[in-house]
DOKEGU-46073 format. One record per residue (C-alpha): residue in three letters; chain; y, z, x. Coordinates in nm, 2 decimals, padded with zeros to 4 digits, always signed. Example, Ala and Ser with C-alpha at 12.3 -4.5 7.8 and 13.67 -1.06 7.14 Angstrom:
ALA | A | -00.45 | +00.78 | +01.23 .
SER | A | -00.11 | +00.71 | +01.37 .
***
This chain:
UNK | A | +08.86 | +10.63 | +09.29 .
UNK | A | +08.88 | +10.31 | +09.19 .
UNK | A | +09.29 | +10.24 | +09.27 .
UNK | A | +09.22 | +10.43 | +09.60 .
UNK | A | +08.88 | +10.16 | +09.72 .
UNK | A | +09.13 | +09.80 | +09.61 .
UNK | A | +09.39 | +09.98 | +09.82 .
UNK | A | +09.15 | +10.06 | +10.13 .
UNK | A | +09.03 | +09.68 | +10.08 .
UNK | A | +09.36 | +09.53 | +10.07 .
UNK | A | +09.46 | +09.74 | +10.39 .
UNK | A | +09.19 | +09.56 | +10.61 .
UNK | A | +09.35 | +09.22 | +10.53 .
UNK | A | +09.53 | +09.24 | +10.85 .
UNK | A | +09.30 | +09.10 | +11.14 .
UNK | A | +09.08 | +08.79 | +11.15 .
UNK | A | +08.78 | +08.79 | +11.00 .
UNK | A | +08.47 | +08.67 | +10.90 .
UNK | A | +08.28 | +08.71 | +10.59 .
UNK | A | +07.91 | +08.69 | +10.66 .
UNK | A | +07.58 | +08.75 | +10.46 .
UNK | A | +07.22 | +08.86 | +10.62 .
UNK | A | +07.09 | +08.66 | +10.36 .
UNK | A | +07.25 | +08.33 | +10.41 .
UNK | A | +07.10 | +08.07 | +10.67 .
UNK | A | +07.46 | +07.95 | +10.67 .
UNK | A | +07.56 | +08.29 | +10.78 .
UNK | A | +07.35 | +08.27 | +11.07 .
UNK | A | +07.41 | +07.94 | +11.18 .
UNK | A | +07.78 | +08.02 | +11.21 .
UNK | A | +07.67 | +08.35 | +11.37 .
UNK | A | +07.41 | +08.17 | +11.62 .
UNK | A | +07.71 | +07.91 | +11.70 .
UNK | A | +08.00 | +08.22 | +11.72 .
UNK | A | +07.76 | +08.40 | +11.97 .
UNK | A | +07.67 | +08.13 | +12.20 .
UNK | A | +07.95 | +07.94 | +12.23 .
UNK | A | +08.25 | +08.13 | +12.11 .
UNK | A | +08.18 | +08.49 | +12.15 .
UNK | A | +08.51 | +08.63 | +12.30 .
UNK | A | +08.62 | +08.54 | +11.92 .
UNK | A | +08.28 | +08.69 | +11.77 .
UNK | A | +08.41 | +09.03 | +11.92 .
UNK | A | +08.74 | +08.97 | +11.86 .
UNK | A | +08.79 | +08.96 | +11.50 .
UNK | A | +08.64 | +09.18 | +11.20 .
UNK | A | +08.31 | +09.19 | +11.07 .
UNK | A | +08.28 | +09.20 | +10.69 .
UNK | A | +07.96 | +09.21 | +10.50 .
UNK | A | +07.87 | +09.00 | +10.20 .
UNK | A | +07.61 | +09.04 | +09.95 .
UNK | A | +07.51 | +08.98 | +09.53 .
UNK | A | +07.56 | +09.36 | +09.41 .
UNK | A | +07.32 | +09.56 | +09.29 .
UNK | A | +07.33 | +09.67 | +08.93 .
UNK | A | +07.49 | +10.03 | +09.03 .
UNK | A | +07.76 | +09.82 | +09.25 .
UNK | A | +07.84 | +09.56 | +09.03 .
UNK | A | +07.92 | +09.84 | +08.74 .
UNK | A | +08.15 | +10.03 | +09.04 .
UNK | A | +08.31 | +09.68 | +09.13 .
UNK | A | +08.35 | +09.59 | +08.74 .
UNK | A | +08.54 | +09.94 | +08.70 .
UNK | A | +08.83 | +09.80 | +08.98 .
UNK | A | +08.84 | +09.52 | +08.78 .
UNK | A | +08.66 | +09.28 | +09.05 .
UNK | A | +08.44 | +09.01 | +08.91 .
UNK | A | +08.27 | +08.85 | +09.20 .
UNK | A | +08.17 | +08.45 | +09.18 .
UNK | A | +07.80 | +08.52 | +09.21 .
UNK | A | +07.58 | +08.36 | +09.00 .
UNK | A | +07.20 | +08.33 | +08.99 .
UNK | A | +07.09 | +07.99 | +09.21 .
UNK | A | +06.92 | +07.70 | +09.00 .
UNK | A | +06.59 | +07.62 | +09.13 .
UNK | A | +06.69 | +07.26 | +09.26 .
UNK | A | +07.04 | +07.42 | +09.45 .
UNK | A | +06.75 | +07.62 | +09.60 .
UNK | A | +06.51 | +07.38 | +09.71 .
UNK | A | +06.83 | +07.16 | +09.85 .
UNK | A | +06.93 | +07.47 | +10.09 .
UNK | A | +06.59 | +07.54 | +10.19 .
UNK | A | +06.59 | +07.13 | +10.30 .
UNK | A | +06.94 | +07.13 | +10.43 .
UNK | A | +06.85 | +07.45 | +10.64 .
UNK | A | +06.54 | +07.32 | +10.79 .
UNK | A | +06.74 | +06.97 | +10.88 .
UNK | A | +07.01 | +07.19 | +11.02 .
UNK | A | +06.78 | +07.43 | +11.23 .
UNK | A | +06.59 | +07.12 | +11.32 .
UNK | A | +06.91 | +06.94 | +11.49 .
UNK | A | +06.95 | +07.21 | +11.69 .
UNK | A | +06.64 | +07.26 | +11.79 .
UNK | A | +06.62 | +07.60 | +11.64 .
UNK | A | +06.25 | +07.73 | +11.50 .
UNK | A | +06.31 | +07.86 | +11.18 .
UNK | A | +06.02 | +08.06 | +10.96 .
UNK | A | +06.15 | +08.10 | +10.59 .
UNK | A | +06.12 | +08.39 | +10.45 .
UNK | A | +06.01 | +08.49 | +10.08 .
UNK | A | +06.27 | +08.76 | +09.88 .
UNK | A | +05.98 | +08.88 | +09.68 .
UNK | A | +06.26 | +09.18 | +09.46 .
UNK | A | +06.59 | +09.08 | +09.63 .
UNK | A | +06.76 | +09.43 | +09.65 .
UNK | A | +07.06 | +09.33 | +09.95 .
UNK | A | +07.23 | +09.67 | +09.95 .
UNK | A | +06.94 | +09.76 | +10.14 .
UNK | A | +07.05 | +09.56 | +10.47 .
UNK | A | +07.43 | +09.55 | +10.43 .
UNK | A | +07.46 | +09.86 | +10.40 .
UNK | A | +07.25 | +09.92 | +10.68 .
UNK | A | +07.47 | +09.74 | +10.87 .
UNK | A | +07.78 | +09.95 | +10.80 .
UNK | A | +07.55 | +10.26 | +10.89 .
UNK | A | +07.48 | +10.13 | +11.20 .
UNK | A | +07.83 | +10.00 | +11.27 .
UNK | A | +07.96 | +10.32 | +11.28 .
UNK | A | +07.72 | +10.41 | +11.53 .
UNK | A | +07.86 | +10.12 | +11.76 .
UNK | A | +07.55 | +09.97 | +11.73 .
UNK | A | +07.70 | +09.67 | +11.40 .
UNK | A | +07.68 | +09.36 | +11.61 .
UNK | A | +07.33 | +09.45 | +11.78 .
UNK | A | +07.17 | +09.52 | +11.40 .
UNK | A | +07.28 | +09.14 | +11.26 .
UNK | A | +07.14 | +09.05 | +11.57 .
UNK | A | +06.77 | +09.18 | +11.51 .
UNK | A | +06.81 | +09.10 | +11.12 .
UNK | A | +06.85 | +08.74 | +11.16 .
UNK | A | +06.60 | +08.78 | +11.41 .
UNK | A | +06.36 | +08.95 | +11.13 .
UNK | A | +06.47 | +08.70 | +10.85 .
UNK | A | +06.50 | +08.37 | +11.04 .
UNK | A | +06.21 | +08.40 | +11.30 .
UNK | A | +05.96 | +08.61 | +11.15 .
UNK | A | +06.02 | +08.55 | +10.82 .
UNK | A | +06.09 | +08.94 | +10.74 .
UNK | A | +06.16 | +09.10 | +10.38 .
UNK | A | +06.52 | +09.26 | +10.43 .
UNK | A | +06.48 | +09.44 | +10.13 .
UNK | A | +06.18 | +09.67 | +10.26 .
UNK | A | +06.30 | +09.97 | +10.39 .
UNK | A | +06.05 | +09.97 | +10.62 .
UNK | A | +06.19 | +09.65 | +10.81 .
UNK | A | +06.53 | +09.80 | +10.89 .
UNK | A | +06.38 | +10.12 | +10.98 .
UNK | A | +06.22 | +09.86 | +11.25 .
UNK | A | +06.51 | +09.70 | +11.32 .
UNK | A | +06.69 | +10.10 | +11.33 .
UNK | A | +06.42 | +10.22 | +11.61 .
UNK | A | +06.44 | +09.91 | +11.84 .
UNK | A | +06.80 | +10.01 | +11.82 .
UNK | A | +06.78 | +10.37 | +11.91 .
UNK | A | +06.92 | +10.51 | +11.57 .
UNK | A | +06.78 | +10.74 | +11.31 .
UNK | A | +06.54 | +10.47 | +11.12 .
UNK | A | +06.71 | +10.66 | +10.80 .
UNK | A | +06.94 | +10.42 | +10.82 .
UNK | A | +06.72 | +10.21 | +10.59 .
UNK | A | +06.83 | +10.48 | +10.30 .
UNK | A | +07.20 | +10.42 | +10.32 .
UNK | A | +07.21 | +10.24 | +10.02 .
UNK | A | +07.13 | +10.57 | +09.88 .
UNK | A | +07.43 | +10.76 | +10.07 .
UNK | A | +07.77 | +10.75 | +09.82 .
UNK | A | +08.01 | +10.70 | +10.05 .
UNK | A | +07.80 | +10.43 | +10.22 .
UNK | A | +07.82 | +10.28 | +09.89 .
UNK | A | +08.18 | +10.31 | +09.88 .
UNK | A | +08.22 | +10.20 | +10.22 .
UNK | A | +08.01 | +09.86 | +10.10 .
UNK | A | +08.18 | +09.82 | +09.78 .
UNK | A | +08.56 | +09.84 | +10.03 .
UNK | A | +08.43 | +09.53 | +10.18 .
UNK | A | +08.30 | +09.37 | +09.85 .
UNK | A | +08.67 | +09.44 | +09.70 .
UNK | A | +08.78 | +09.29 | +10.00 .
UNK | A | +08.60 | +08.98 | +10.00 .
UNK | A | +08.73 | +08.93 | +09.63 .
UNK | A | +09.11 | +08.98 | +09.72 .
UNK | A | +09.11 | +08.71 | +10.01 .
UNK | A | +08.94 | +08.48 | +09.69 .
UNK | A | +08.62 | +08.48 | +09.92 .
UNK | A | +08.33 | +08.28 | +09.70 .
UNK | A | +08.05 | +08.17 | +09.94 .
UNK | A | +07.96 | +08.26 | +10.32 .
UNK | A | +08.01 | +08.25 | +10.57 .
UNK | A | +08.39 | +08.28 | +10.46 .
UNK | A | +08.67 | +08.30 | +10.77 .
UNK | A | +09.02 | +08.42 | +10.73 .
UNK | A | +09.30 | +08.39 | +10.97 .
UNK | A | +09.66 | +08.49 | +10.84 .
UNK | A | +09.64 | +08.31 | +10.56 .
UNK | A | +09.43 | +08.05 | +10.61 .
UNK | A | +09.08 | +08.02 | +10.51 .
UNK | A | +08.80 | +07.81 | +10.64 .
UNK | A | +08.48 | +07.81 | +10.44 .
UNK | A | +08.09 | +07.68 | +10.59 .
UNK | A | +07.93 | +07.69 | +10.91 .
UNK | A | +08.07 | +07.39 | +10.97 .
UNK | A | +08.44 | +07.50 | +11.05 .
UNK | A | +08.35 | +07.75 | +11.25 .
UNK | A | +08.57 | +07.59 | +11.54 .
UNK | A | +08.84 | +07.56 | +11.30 .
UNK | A | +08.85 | +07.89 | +11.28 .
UNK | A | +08.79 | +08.00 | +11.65 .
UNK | A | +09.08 | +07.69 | +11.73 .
UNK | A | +09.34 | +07.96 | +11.45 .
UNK | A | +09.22 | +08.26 | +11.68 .
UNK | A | +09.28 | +08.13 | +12.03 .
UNK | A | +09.60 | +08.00 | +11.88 .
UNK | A | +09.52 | +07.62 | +11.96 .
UNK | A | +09.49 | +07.30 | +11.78 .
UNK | A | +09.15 | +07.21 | +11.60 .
UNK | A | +09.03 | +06.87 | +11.73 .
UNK | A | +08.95 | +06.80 | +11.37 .
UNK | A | +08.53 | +06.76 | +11.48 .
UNK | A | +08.30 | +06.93 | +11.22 .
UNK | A | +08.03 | +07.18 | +11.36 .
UNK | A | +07.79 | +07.01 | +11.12 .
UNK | A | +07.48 | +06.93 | +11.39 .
UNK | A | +07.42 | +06.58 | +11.28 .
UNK | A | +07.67 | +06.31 | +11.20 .
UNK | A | +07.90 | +06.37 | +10.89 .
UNK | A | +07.96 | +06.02 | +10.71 .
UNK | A | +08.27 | +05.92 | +10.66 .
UNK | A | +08.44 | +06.02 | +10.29 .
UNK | A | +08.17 | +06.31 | +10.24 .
UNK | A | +08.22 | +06.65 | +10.12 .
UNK | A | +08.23 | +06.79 | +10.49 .
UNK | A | +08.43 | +06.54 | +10.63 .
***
């Protein structure tokens, strides 16, 4: 099984695509930006989840030989995001309500996702789960709030037990493998040919490589990025 899921991940290296996590503020800044300013490239390319594996997936991914780069956040990287989101959400005016991950279990929700891709309905369920994470401060990993997020939706709220469905969990380790082989290591994570743009803030780099023309070089940072820094 495990030659056959790196060669089904190395076959969706094709199209452009972004990597994106339901847990990541990042991730949904770049999302909020992609759907309200560029979305002709939002539907355009390929959406691939993201997540830390479970215990279960992280065996499965160990056994095709992929070793992920995710490591357990120190406490003061933690408190830094949590500042740098609020300044972020802030310059654009954006409420934000952070949410607590009281037993982080992230299959949960991405896999949810794939669930509900197939039922055409992918793009509307990140929709309503930032919407649960980011605005009403909603706990991703209970069941209970993508069952929610399932019914609003119109699909079978069993959704919220995909992680429980094997060939969901195949499906979710494909992109995983994926994410590994195009050296992915943070979201959200962009790929076009071979070219990668990493952060929220190169979002238009990345939509500039889809409509084929040239970047103007500007960062999509909100808030002036000084001269020399890390984003510049």
């Amino acid at each position: 099984m495990t030659d056959s899921l790196v060669n089904r991940a190395k076959r969706r290296k094709r199209n452009p695509r972004w990597y994106f996590s339901l847990r990541s503020p990042y991730s949904w800044f770049a999302y909020r930006d992609l759907s309200e300013k560029y979305p002709d490239v939002l539907d355009s390319i390929e959406w691939i989840p993201y997540w830390e594996p479970d215990e279960q997936s992280a065996r499965l991914l160990a056994d095709a030989g992929v070793a992920l780069p995710v490591r357990d956040m120190h406490r003061s990287k933690n408190f830094y995001i949590l500042r740098d989101a609020r300044r972020w959400a802030h310059a654009r005016g954006w409420d934000v309500t952070w949410p607590v991950d009281r037993a982080p279990h992230w299959e949960v929700s991405h896999l949810a996702y794939l669930a509900a891709e197939e039922e055409g309905k992918g793009q509307e369920f990140v929709k309503l789960a930032y919407r649960a994470r980011w605005h009403e401060g909603r706990d991703l990993a209970e069941r209970a709030t993508i069952a929610e997020i399932a019914l609003e939706l119109g699909l079978d709220p069993s959704i919220s037990d995909a992680l429980d469905d094997p060939r969901l969990r195949v499906k979710g380790l494909e992109c995983l493998i994926s994410a590994y082989h195009d050296d992915a290591f943070g979201v959200p994570f962009f790929v076009h040919g071979r070219e990668p743009y990493w952060g929220a803030e190169r979002v238009s780099a990345f939509v500039a490589a889809v409509r084929g023309v040239a970047w103007d070089g500007e960062s999509d940072a909100p808030f002036v990025v000084p001269e020399g820094s890390c984003l510049a």
